[in-house]
C-alpha positions in Angstrom: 0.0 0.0 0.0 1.1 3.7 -1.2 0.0 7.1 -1.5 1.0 10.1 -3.2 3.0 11.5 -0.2 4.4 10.0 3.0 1.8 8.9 5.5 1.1 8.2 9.4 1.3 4.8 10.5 0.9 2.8 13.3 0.6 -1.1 14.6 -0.9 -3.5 16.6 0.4 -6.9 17.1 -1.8 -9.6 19.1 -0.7 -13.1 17.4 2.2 -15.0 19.3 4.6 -15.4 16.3 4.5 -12.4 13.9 7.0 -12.0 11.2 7.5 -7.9 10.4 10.2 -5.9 9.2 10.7 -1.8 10.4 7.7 -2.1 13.1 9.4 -0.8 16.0 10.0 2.9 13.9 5.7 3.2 14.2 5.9 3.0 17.8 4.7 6.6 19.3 8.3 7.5 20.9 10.5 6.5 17.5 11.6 9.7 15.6 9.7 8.2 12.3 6.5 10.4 11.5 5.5 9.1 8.4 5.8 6.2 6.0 6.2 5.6 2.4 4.7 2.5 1.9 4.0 -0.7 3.6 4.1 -4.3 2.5 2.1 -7.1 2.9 3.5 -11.0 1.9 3.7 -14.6 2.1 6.9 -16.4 1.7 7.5 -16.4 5.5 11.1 -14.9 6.2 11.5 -15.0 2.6 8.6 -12.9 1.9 10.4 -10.3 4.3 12.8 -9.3 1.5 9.4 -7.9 -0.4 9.6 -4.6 1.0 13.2 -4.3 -0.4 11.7 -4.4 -3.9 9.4 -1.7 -3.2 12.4 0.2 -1.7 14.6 0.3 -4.8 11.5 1.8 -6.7 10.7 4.4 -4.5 14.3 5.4 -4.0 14.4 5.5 -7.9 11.4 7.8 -8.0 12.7 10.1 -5.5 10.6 8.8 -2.7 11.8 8.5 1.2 13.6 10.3 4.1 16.5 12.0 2.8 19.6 12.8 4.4 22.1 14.5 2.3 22.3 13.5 -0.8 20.8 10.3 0.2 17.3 8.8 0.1 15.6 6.5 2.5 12.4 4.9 1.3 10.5 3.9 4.8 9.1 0.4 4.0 7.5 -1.7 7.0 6.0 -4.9 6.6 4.9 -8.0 7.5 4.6 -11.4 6.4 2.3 -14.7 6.7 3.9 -18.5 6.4 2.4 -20.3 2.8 5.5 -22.4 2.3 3.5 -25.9 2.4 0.3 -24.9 0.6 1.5 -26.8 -3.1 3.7 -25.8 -5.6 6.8 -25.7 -6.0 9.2 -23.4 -3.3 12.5 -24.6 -4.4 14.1 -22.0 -6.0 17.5 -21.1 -6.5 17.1 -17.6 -5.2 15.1 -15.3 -3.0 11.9 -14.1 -5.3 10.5 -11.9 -3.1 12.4 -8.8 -3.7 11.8 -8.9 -7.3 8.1 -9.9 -6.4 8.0 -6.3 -4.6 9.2 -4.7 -7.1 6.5 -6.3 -9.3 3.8 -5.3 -7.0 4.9 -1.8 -6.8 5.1 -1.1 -10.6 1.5 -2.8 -11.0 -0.1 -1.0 -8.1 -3.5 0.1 -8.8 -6.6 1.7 -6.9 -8.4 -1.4 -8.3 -7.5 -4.7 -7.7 -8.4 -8.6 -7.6 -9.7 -10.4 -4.1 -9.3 -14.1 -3.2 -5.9 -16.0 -4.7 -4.0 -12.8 -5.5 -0.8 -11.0 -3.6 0.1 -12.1 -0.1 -3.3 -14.3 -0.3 -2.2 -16.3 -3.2 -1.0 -18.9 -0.9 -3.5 -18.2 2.1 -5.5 -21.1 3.8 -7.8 -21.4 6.9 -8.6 -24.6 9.1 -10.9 -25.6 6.4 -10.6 -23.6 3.0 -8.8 -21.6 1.4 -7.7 -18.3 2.2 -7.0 -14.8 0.7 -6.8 -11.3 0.1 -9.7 -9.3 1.0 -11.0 -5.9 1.4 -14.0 -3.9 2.6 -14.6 0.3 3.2 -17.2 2.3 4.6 -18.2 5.8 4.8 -19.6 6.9 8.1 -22.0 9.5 8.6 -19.5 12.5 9.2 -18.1 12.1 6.0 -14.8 10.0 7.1 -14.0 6.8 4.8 -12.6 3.6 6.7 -11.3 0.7 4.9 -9.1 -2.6 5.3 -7.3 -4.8 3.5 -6.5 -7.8 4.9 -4.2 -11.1 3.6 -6.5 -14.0 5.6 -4.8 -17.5 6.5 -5.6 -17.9 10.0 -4.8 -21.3 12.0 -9.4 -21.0 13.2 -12.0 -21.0 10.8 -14.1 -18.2 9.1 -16.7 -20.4 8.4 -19.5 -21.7 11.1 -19.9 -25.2 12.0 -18.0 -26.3 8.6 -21.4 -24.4 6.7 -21.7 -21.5 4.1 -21.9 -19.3 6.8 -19.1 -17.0 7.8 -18.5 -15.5 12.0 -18.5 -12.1 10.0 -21.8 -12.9 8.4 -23.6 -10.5 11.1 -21.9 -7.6 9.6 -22.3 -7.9 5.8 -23.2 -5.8 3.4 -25.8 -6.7 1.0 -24.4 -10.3 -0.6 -20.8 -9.5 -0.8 -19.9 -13.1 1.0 -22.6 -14.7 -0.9 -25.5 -13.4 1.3 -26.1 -16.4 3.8 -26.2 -13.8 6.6 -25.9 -15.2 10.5 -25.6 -18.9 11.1 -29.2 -20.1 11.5 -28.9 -22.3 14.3 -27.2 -23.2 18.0 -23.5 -23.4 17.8 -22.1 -26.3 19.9 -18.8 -23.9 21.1 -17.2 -27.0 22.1 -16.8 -27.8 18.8 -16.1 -24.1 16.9 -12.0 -24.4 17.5 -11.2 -26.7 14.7 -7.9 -25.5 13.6 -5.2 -26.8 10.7 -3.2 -28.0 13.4 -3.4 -31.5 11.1 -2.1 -29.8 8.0 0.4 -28.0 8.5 2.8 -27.6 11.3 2.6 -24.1 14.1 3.9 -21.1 13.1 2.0 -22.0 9.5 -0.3 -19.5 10.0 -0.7 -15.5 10.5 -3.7 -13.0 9.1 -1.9 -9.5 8.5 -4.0 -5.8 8.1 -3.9 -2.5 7.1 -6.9 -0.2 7.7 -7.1 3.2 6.9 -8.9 6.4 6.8 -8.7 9.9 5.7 -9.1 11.0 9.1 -6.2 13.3 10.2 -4.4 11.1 12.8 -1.5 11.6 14.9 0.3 8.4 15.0 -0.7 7.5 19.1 -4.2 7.4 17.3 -3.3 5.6 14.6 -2.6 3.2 17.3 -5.5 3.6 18.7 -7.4 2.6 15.7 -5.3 -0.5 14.8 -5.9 -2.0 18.6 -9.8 -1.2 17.9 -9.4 -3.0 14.2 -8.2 -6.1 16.0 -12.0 -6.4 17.3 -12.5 -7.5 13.3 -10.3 -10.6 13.7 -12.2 -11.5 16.8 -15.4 -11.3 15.1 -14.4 -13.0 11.6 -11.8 -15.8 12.7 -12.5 -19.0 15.7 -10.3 -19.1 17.2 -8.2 -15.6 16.2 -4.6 -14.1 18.0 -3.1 -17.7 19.0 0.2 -18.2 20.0 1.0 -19.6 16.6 -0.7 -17.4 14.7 1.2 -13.8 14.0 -1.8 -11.4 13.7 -1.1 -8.1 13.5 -3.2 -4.4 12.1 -1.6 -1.6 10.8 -3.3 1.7 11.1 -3.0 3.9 7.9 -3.9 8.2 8.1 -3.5 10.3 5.6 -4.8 12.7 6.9 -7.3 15.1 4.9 -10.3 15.3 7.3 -9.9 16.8 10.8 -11.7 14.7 13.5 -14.8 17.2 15.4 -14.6 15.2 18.6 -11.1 13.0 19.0 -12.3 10.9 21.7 -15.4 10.0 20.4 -14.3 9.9 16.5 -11.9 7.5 17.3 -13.4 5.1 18.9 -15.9 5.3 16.2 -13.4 4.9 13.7 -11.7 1.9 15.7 -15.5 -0.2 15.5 -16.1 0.9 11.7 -12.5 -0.5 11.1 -13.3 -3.7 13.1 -16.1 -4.1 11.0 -14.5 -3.3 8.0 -11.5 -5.8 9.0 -14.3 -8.7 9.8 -16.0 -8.0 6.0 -12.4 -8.2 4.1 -11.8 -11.3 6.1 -14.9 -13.2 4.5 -14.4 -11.5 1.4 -11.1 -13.0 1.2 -12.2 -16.6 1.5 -15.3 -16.1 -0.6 -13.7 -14.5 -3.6 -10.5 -17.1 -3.5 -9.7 -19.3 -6.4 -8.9 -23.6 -6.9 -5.9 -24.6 -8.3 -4.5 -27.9 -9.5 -1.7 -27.9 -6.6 -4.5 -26.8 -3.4 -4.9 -28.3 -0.5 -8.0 -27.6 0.6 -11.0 -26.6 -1.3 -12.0 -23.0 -1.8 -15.5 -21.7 -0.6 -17.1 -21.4 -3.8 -15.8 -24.7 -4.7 -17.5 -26.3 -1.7 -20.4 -24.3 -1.5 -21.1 -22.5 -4.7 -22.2 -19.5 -5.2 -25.7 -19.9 -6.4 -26.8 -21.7 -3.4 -29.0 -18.5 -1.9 -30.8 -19.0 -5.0 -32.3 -22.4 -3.9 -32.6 -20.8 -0.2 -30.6 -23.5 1.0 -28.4 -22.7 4.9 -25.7 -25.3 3.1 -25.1 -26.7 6.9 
């Protein structure tokens, strides 16, 4: 993610085994007050070279904190683990820097969902996972969004049915529409996790959520620990100790806030929300391929099941 100038970022990390690069400079006391870019990836450790890609383009554009003659892009990221989802990962070389630099020269204000990016490789307990987004705009005028790259070690969908934890909070049928589960939920039974597939660590759903609200970066904070609701609300079980969840908070700042205790903790739901919405979105709009190991939501479900009224349990 990029914008036309330098941004204010912050994040929040609640999963036991996170994978990031250039975190600690958002932290409220670092001397750091805006960002270039951020990155997310698969590829595990590997995928932590991405942001390196993105660097050499922005330093050849001019872009970063300059000392002297000298430029500095300011790149954070973070990565999720996809190295035993199929295919094949034994190259010679790193990819991911060059895959950076891909992503940066292809970036776009519209782009693909499901089997794409750092959600190519996604999965979830049961299906497949993905890249997802989801935006609002609230009544004052302030736009929220996320963007999220879902493979969690719990599941998104209840009691292995159509219907998604997040289905409470979506908007018209953009996750096929199912709504709410239907029935009770045995909660001794909601934890399945892909413990059997692949081994800890495997795991990780990584955020960004943003607004156009004028932030300082403590807020920014703020609103990434109030987006973590989202993964709460989306993902059974969410923030393990072998999952590496983590939010960051994006402001670029165009539209003062009337009220800054109030607004933001309004912003922090709407962005929970929004989080919870990309996360089904994600699973819903991902793709099969010949080398998957699990079946994608469509592929299980299909998508013209509402049209027969059928709950799919």
């Amino acid at each position: 993610m990029m914008s036309n100038k330098p941004f204010v970022a912050a994040v929040d990390v609640m999963g036991g085994a996170p994978g990031t690069r250039e975190t600690d400079l958002l932290s409220p006391d670092k001397s750091v007050e805006a960002v270039d870019a951020l990155v997310l990836s698969g590829g595990s450790a590997f995928g932590l070279d991405a942001p390196s890609g993105v660097v050499d383009i922005l330093a050849r554009r001019g872009r970063g904190f300059r000392v002297g003659d000298a430029i500095v892009p300011i790149v954070p990221g973070a990565i999720l683990f996809d190295l035993v989802n199929g295919g094949n990962k034994k190259w010679d070389s790193n990819p991911y820097r060059a895959l950076g630099a891909q992503a940066i020269a292809a970036a776009s204000r519209k782009f693909e969902l499901g089997s794409v990016g750092a959600g190519a490789g996604a999965t979830t307990a049961s299906l497949k996972g993905g890249l997802g987004s989801a935006s609002i705009v609230l009544s004052n005028g302030i736009t929220v969004g996320a963007l999220v790259a879902a493979n969690p070690t719990g599941q998104v969908n209840v009691a292995n049915s159509a219907h998604f934890w997040a289905g409470a909070f979506e908007m018209g049928d953009e996750f096929g529409g199912f709504g709410p589960y239907p029935g009770r939920i045995d909660f001794t039974d909601t934890c399945r996790t892909k413990k059997d597939l692949i081994k800890q660590g495997a795991n990780t759903t990584i955020a960004i959520v943003a607004t156009d609200a004028k932030l300082s970066n403590a807020q920014a904070k703020r609103l990434a620990v109030g987006a973590q609701d989202g993964m709460g609300r989306a993902i059974v079980p969410s923030h393990t100790p072998v999952d590496g969840d983590l939010v960051f908070a994006v402001s670029t700042g165009m539209i003062e806030l009337d009220d800054p205790l109030m607004d933001l903790a309004m912003l922090g739901h709407a962005a929970s929300i929004c989080l919870a919405r990309a996360i089904a979105r994600a699973i819903y709009h991902a793709k099969s391929y010949p080398d998957d190991v699990l079946p994608t939501w469509a592929g299980r479900f299909g998508r013209t099941s509402m049209e027969h009224g059928d709950s799919l349990k």
